[in-house]
Each structure stands twice: as C-alpha cells, then as structure tokens.
PyMOL Python script that loads the backbone (N, CA, C, O; Angstrom):
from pymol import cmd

cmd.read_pdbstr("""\
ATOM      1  N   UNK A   1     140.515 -85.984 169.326  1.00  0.00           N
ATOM      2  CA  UNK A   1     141.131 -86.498 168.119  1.00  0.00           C
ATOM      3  C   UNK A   1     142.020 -87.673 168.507  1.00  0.00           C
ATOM      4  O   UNK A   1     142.873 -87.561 169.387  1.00  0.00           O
ATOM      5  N   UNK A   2     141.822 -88.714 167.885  1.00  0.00           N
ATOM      6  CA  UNK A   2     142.534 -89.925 168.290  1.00  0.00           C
ATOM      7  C   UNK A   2     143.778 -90.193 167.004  1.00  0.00           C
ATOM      8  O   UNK A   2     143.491 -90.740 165.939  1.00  0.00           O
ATOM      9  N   UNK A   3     145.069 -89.732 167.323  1.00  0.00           N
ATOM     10  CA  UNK A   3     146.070 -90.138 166.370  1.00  0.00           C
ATOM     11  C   UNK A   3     146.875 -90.841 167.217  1.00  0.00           C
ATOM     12  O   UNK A   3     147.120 -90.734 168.418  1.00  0.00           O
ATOM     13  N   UNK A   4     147.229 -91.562 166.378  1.00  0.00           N
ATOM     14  CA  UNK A   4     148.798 -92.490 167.357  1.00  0.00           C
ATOM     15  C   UNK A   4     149.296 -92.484 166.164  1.00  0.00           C
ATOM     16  O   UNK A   4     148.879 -92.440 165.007  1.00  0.00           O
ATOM     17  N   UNK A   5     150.880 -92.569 167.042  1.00  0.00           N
ATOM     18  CA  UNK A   5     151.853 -93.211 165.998  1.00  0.00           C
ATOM     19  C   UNK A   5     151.885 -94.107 165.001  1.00  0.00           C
ATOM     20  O   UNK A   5     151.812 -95.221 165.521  1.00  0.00           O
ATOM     21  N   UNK A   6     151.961 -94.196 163.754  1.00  0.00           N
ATOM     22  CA  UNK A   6     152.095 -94.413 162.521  1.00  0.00           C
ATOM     23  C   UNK A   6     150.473 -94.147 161.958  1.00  0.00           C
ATOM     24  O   UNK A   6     149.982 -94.924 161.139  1.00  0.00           O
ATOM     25  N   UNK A   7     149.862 -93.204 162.382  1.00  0.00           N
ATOM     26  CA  UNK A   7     148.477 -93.076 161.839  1.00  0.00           C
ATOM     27  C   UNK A   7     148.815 -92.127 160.671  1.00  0.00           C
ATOM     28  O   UNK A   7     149.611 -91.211 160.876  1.00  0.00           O
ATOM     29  N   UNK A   8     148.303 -92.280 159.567  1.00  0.00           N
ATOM     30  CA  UNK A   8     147.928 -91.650 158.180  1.00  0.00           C
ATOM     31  C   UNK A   8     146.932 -90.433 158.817  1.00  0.00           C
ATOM     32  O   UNK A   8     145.939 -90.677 159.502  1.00  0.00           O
ATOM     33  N   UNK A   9     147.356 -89.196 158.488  1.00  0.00           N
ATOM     34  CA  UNK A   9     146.518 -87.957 158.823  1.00  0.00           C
ATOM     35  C   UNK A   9     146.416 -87.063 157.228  1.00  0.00           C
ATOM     36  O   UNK A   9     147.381 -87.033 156.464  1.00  0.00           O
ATOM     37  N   UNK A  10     145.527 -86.601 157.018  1.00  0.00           N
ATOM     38  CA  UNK A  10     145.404 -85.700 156.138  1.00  0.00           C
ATOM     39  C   UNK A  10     145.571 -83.761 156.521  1.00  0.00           C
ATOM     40  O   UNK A  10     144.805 -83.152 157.269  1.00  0.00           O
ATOM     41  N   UNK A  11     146.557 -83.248 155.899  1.00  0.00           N
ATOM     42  CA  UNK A  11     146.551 -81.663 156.765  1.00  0.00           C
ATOM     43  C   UNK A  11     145.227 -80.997 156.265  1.00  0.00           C
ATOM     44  O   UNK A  11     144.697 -81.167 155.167  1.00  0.00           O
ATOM     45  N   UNK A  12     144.928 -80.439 156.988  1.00  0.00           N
ATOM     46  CA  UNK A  12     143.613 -79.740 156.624  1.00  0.00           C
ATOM     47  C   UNK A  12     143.963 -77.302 156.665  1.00  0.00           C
ATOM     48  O   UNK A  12     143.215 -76.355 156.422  1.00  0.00           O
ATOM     49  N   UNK A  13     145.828 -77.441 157.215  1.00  0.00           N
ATOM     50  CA  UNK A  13     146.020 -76.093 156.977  1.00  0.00           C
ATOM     51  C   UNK A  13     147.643 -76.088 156.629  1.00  0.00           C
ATOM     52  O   UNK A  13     148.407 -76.982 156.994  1.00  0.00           O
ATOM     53  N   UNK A  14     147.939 -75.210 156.048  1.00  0.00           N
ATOM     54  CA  UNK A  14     149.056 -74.643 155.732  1.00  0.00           C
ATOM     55  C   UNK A  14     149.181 -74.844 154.280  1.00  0.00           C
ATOM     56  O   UNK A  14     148.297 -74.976 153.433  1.00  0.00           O
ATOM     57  N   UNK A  15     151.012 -74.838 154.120  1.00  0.00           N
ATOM     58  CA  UNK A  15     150.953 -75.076 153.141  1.00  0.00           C
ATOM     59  C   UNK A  15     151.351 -76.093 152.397  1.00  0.00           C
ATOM     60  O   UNK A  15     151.913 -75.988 151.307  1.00  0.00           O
ATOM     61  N   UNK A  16     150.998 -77.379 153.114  1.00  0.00           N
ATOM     62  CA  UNK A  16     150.846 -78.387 152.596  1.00  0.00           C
ATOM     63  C   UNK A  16     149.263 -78.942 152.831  1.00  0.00           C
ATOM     64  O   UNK A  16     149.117 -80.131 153.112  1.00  0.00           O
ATOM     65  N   UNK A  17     148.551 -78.412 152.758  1.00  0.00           N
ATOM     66  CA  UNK A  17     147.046 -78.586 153.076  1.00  0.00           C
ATOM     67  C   UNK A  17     146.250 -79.436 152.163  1.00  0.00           C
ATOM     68  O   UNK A  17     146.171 -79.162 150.965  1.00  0.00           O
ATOM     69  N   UNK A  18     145.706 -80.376 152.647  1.00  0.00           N
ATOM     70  CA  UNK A  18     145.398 -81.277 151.188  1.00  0.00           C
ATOM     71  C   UNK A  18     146.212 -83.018 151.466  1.00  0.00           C
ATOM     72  O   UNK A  18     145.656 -84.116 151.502  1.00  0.00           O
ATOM     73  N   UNK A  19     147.849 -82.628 151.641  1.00  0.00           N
ATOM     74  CA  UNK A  19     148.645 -84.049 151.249  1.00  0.00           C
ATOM     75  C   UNK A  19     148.274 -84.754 152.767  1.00  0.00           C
ATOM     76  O   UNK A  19     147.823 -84.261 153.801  1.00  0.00           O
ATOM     77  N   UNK A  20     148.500 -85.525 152.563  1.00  0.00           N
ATOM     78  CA  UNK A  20     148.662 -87.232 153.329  1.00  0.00           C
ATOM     79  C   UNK A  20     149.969 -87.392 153.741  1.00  0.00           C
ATOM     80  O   UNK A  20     150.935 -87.293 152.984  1.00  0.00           O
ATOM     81  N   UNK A  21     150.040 -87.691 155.192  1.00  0.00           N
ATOM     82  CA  UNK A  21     151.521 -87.770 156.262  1.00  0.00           C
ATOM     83  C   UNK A  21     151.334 -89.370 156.905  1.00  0.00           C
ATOM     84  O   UNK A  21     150.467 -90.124 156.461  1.00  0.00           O
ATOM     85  N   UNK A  22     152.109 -89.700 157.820  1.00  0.00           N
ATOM     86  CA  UNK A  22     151.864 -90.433 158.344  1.00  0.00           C
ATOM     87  C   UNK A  22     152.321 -89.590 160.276  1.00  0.00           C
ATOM     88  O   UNK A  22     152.571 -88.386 160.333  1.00  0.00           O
ATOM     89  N   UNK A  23     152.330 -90.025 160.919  1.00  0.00           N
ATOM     90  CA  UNK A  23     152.429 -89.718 162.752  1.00  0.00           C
ATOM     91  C   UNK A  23     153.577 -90.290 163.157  1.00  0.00           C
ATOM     92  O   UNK A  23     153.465 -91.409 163.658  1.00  0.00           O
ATOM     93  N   UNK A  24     154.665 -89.813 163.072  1.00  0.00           N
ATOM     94  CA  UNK A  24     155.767 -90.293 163.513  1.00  0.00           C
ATOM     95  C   UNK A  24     155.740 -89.928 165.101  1.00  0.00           C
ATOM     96  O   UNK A  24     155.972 -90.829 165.907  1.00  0.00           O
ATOM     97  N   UNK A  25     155.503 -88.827 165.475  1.00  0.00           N
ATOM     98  CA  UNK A  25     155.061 -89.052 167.202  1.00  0.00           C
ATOM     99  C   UNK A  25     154.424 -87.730 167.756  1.00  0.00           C
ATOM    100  O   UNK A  25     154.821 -86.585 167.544  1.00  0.00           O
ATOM    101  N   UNK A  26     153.308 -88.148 168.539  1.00  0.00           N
ATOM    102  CA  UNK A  26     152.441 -87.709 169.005  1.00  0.00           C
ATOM    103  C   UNK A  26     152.874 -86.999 170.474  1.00  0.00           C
ATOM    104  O   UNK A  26     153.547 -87.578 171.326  1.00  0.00           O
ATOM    105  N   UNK A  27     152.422 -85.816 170.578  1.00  0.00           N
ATOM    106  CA  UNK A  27     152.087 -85.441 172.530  1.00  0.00           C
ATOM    107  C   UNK A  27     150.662 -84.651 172.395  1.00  0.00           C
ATOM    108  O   UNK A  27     149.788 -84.712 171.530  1.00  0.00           O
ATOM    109  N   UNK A  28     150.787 -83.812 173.712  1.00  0.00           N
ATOM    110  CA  UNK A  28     149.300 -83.584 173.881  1.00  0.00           C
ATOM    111  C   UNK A  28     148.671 -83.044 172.631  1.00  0.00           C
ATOM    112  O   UNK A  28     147.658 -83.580 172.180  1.00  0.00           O
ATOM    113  N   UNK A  29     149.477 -81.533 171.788  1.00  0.00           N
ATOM    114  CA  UNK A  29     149.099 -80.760 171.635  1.00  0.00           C
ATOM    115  C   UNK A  29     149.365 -80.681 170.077  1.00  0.00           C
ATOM    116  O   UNK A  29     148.608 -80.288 169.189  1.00  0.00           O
ATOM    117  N   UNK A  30     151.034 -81.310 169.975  1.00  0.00           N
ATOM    118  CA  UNK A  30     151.355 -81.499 168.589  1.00  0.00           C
ATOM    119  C   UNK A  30     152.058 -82.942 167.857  1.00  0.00           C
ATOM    120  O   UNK A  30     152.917 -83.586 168.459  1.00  0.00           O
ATOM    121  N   UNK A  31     151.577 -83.321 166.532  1.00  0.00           N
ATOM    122  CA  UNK A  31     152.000 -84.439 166.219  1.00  0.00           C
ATOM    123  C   UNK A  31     153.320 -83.706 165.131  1.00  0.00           C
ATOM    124  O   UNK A  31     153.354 -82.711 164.406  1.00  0.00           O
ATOM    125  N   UNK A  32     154.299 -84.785 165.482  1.00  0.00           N
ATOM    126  CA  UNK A  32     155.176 -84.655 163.694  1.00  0.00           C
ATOM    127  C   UNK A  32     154.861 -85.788 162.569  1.00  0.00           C
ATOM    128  O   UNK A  32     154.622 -86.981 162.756  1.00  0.00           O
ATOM    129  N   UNK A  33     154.922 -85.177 161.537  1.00  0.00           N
ATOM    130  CA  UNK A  33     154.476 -85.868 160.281  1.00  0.00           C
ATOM    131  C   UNK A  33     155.421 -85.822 159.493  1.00  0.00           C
ATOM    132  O   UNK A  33     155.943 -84.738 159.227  1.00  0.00           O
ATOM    133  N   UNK A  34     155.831 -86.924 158.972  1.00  0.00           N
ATOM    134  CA  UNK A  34     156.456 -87.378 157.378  1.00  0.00           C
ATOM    135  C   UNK A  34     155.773 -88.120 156.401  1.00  0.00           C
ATOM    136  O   UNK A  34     154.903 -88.978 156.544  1.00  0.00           O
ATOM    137  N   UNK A  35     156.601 -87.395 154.791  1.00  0.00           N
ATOM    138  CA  UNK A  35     155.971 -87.885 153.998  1.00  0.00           C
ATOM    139  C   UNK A  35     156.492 -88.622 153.039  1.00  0.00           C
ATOM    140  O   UNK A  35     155.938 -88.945 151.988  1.00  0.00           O
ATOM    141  N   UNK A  36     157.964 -88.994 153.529  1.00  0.00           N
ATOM    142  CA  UNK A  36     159.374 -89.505 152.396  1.00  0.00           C
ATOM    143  C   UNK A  36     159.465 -88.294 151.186  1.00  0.00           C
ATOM    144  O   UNK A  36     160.276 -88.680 150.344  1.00  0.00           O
ATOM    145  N   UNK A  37     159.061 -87.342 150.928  1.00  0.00           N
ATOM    146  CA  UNK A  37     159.240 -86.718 149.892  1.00  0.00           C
ATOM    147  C   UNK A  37     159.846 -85.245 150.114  1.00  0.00           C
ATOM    148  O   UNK A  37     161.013 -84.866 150.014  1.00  0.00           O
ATOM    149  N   UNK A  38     158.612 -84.495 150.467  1.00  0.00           N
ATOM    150  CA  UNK A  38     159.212 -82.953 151.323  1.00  0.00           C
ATOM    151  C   UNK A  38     159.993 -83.016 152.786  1.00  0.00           C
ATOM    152  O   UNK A  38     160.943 -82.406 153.276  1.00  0.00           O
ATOM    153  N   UNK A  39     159.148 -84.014 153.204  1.00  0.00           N
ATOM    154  CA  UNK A  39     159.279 -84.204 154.997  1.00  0.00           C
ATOM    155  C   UNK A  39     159.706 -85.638 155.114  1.00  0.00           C
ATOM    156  O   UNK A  39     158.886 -86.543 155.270  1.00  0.00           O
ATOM    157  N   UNK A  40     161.516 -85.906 155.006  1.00  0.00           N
ATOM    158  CA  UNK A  40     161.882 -87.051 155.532  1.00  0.00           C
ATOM    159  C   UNK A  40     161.793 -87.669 156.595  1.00  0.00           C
ATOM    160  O   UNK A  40     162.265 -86.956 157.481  1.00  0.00           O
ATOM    161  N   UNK A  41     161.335 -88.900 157.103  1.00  0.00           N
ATOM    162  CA  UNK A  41     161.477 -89.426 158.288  1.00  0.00           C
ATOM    163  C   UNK A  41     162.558 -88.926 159.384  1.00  0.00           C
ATOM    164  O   UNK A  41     162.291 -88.788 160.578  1.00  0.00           O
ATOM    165  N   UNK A  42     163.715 -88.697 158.847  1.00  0.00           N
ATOM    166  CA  UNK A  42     164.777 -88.162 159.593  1.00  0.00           C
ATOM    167  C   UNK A  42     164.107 -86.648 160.044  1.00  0.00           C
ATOM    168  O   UNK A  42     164.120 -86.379 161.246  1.00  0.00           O
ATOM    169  N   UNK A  43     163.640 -85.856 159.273  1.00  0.00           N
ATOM    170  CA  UNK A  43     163.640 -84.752 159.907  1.00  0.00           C
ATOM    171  C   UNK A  43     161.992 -84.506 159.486  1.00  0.00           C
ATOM    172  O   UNK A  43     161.661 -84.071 158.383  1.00  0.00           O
ATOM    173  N   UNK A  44     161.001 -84.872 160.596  1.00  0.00           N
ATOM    174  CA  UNK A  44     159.658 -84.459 160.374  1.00  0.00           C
ATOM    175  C   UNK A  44     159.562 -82.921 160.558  1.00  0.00           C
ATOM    176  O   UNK A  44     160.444 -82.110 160.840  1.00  0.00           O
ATOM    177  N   UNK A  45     158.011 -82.724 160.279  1.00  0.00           N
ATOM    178  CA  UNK A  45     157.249 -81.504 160.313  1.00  0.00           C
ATOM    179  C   UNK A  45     156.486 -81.592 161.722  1.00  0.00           C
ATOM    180  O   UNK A  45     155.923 -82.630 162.072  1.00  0.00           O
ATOM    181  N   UNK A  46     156.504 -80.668 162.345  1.00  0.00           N
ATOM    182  CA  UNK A  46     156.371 -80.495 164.218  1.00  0.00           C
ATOM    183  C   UNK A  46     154.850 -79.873 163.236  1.00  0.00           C
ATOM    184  O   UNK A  46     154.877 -79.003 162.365  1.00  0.00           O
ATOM    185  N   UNK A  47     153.437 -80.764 163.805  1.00  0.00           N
ATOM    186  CA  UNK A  47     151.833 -79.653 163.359  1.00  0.00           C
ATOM    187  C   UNK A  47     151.364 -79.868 164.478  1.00  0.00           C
ATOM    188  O   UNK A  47     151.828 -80.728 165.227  1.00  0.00           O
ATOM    189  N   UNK A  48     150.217 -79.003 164.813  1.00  0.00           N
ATOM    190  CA  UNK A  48     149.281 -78.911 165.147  1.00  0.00           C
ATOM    191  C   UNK A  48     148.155 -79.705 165.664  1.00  0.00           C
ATOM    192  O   UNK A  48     147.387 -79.226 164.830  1.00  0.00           O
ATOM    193  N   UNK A  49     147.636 -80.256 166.117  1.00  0.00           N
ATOM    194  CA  UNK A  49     146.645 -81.424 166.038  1.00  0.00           C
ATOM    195  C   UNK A  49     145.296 -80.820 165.591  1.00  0.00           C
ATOM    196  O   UNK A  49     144.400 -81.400 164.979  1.00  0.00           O
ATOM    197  N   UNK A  50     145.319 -79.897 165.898  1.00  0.00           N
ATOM    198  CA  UNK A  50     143.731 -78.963 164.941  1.00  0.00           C
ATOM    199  C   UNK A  50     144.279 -79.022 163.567  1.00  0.00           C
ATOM    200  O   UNK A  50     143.474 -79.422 162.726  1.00  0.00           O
ATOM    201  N   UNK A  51     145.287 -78.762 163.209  1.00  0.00           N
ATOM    202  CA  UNK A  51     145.294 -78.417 161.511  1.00  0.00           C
ATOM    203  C   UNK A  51     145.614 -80.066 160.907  1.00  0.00           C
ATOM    204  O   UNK A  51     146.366 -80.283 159.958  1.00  0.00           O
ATOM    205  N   UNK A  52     144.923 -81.068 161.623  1.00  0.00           N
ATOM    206  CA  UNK A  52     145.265 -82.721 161.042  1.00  0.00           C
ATOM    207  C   UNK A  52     143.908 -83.401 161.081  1.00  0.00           C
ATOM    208  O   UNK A  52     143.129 -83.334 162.032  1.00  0.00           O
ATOM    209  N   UNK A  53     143.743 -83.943 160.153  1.00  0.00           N
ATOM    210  CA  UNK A  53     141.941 -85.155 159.759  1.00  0.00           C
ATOM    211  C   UNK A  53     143.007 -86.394 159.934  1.00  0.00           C
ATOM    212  O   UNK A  53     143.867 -86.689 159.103  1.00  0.00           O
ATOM    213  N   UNK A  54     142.677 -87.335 161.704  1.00  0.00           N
ATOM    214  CA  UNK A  54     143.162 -88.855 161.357  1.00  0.00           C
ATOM    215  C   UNK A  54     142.425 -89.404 160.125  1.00  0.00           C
ATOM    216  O   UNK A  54     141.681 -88.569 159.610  1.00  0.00           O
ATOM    217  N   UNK A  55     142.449 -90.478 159.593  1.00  0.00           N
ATOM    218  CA  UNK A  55     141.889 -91.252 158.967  1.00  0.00           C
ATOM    219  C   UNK A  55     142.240 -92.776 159.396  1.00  0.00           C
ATOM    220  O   UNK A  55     142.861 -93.043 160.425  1.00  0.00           O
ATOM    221  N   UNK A  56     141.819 -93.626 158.584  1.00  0.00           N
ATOM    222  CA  UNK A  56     141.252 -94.928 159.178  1.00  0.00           C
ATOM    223  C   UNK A  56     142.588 -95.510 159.038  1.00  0.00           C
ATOM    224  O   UNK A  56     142.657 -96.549 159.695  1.00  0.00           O
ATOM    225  N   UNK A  57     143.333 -95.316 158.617  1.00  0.00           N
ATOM    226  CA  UNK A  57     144.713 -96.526 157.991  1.00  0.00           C
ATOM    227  C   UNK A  57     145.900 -96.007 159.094  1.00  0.00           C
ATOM    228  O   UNK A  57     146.057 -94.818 159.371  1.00  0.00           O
ATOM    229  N   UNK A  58     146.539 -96.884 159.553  1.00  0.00           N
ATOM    230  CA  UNK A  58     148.127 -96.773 160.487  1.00  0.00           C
ATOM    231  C   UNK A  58     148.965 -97.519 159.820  1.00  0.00           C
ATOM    232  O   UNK A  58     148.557 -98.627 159.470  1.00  0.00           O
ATOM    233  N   UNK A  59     149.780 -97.279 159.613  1.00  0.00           N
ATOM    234  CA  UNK A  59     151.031 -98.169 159.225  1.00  0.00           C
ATOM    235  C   UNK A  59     152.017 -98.154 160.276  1.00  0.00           C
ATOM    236  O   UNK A  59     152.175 -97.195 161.032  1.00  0.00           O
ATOM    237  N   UNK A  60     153.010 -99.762 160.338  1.00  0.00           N
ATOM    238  CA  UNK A  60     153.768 -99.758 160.879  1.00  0.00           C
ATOM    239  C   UNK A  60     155.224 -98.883 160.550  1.00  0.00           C
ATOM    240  O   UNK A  60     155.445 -98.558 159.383  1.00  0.00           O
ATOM    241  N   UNK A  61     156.103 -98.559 161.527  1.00  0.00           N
ATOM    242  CA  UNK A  61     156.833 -97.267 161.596  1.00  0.00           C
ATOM    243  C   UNK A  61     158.159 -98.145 161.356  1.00  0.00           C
ATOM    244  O   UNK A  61     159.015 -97.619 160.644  1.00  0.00           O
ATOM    245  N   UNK A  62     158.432 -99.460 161.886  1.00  0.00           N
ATOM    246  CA  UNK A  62     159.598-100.219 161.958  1.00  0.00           C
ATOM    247  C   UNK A  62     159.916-100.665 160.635  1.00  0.00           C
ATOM    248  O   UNK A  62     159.095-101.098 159.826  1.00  0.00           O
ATOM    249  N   UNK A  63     161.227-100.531 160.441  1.00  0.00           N
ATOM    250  CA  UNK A  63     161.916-100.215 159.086  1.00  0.00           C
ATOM    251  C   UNK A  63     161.682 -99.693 158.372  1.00  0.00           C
ATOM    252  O   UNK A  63     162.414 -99.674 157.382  1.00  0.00           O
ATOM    253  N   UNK A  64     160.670 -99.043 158.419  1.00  0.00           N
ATOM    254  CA  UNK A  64     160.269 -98.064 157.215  1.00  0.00           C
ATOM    255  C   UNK A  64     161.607 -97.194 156.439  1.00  0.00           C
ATOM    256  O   UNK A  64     162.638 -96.854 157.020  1.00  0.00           O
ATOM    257  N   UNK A  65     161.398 -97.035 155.511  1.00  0.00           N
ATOM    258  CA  UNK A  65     161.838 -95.830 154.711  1.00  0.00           C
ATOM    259  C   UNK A  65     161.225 -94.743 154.337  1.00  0.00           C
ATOM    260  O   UNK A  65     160.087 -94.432 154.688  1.00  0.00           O
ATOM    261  N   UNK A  66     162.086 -93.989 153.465  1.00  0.00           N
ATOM    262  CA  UNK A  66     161.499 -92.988 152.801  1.00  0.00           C
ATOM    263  C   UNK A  66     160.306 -93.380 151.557  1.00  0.00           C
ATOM    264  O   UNK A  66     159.082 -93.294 151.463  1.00  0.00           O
ATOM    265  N   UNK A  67     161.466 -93.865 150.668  1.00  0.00           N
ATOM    266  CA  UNK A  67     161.304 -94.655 150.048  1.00  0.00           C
ATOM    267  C   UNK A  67     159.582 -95.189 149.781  1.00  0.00           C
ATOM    268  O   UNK A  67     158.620 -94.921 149.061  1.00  0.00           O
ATOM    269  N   UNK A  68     160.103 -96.415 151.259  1.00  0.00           N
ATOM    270  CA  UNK A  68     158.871 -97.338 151.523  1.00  0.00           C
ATOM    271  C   UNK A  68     157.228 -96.410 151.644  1.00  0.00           C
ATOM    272  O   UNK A  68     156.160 -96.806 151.179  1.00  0.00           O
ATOM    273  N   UNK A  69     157.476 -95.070 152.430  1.00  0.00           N
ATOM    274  CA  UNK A  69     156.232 -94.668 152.971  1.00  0.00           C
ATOM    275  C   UNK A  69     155.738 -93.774 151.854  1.00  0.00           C
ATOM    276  O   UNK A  69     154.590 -93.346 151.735  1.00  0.00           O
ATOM    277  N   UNK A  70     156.766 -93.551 151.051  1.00  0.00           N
ATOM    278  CA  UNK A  70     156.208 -92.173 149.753  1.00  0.00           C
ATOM    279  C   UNK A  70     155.615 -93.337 149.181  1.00  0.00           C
ATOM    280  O   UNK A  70     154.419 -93.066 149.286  1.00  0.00           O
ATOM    281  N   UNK A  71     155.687 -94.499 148.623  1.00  0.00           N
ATOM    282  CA  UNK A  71     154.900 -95.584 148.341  1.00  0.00           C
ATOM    283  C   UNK A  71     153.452 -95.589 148.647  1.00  0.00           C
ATOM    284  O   UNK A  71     152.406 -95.473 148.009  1.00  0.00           O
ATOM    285  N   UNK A  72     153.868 -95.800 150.091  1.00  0.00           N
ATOM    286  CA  UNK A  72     152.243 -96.697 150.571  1.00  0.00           C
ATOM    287  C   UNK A  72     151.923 -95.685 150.777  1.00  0.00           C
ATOM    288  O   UNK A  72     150.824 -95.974 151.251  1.00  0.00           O
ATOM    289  N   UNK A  73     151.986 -93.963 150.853  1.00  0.00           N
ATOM    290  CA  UNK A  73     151.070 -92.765 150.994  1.00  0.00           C
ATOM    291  C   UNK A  73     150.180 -92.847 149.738  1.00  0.00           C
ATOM    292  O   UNK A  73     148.957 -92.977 149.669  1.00  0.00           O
ATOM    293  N   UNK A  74     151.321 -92.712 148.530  1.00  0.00           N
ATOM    294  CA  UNK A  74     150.632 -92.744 147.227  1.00  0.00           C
ATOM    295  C   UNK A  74     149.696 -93.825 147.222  1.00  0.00           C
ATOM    296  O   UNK A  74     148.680 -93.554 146.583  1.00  0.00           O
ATOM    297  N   UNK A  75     149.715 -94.764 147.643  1.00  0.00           N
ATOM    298  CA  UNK A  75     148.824 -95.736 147.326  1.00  0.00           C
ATOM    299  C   UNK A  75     147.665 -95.538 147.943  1.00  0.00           C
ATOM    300  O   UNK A  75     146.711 -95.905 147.256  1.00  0.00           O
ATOM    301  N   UNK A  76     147.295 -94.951 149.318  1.00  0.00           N
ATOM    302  CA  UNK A  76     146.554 -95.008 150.135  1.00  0.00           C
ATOM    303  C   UNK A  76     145.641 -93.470 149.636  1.00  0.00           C
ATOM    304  O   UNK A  76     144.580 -93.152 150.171  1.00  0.00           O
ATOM    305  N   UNK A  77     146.095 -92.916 148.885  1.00  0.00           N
ATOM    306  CA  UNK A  77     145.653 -91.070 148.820  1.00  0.00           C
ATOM    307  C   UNK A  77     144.559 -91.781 147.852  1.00  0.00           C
ATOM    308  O   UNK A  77     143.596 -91.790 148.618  1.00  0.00           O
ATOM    309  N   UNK A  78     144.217 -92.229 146.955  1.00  0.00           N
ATOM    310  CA  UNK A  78     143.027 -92.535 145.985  1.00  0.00           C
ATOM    311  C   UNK A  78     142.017 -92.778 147.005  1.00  0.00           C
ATOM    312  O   UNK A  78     141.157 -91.949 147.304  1.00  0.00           O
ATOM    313  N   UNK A  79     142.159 -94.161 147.641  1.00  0.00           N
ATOM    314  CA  UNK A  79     140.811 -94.874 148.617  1.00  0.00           C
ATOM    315  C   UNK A  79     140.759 -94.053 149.446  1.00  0.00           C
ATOM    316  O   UNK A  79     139.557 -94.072 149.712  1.00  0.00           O
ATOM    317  N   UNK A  80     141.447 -92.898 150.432  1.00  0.00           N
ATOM    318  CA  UNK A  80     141.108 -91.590 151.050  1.00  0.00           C
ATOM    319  C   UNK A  80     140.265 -90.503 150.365  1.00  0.00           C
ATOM    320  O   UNK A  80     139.463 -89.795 150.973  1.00  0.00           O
ATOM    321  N   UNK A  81     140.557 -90.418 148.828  1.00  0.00           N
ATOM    322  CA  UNK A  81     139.521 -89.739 148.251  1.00  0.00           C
ATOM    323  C   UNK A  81     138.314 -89.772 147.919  1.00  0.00           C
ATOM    324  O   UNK A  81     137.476 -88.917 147.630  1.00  0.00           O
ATOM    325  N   UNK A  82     138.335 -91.556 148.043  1.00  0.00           N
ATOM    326  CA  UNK A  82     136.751 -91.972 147.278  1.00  0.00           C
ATOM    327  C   UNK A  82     135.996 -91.636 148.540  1.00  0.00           C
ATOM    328  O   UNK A  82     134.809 -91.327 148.438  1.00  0.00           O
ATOM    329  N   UNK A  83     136.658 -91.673 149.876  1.00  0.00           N
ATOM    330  CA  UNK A  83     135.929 -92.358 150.890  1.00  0.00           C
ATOM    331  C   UNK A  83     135.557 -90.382 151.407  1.00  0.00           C
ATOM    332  O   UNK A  83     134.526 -90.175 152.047  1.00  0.00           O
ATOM    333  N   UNK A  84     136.134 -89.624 151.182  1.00  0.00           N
ATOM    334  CA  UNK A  84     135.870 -87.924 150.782  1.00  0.00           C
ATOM    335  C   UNK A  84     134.780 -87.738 150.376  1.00  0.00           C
ATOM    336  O   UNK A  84     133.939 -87.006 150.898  1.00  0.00           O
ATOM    337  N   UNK A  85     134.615 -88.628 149.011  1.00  0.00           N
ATOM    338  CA  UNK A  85     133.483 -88.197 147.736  1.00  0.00           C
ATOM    339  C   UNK A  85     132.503 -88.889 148.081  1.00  0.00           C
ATOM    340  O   UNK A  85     131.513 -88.479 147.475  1.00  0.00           O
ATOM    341  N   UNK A  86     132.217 -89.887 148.865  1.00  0.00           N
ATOM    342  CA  UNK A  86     131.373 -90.682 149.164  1.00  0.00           C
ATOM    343  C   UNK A  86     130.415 -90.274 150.310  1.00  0.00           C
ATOM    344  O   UNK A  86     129.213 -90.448 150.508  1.00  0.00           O
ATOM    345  N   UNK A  87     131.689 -89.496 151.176  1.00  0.00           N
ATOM    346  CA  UNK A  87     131.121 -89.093 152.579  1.00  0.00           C
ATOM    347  C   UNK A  87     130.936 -87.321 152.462  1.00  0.00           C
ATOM    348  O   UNK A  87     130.779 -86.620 153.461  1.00  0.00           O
ATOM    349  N   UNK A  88     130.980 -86.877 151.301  1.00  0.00           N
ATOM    350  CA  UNK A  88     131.308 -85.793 151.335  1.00  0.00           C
ATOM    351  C   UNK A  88     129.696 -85.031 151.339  1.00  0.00           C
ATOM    352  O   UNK A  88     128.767 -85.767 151.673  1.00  0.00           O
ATOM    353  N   UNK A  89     129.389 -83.654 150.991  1.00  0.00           N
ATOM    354  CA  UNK A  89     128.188 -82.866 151.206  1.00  0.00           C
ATOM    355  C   UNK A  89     127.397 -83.284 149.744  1.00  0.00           C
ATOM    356  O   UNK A  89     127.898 -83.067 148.640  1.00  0.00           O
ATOM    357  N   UNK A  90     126.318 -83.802 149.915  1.00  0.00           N
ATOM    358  CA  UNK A  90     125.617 -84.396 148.647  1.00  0.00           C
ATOM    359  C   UNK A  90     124.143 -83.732 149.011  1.00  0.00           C
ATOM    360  O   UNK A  90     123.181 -83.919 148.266  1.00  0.00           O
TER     361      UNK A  90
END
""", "prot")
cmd.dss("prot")
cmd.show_as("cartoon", "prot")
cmd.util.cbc("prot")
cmd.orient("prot")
C-alpha cells in the first residue's frame, strides 16, 4: 500500500468507515488521519494501514487548516465516488 503524507485515504473499517481523511503521518504499520471535522489536525486518529483505500489525490499539509481541509475533503468525496461507480462490480 503506497500512502504518504498528505495522501487522501478512504477508511474501509470502523466507525468511521466510508469518510475520506487525509495522512498526516505515516510509519510502517500505522497512518494518522484528519478530517477538520471529528478528527482535528491537532489531534489525529492513529489507523491501521489495512483498514485504509489510498486514492489518487495528495494534498499539501503546509498551512493547512481545519477549516481549509474539511473543504477540499468535501470537495474531493463526489469525484472519489464517481470513480467507485465507474470502477465498481458491473
């Protein structure tokens, strides 16, 4: 699984399963994720790297906000879905 820092991941378990994070920082085994909303930048969510789908989009991490990233998540969660429905079991 290839995530780096500021990569957009989708959770695929718990109980936020479903939403869109971004990779605030990576090691072998586990990434932390924020989402400006539940999970502030200040204080991420410590996951799993099995319970995370990278996807294609990274954003930069410098100056970001809360604010800024609950933004560009929302924005980015539609074209993550089409690209779901498109690629999905047909």
């Amino acid at each position: 699984m290839n995530v780096v820092k500021g990569s957009v991941v989708k959770s695929t378990a718990g109980r936020d399963r479903g939403g869109y994070f971004v990779a605030v920082d990576v090691t072998d085994r586990f990434v932390t994720i924020a989402d400006g909303k539940e999970r502030k930048l200040s204080k991420p969510k410590r996951k799993n790297v099995r319970h995370i789908s990278p996807t294609a989009h990274v954003i930069e991490l410098s100056g970001m906000t809360d604010r800024k990233l609950k933004r560009l998540l929302r924005e980015l969660e539609p074209e993550a879905n089409e690209e779901t429905i498109t690629t999905g079991r047909e």
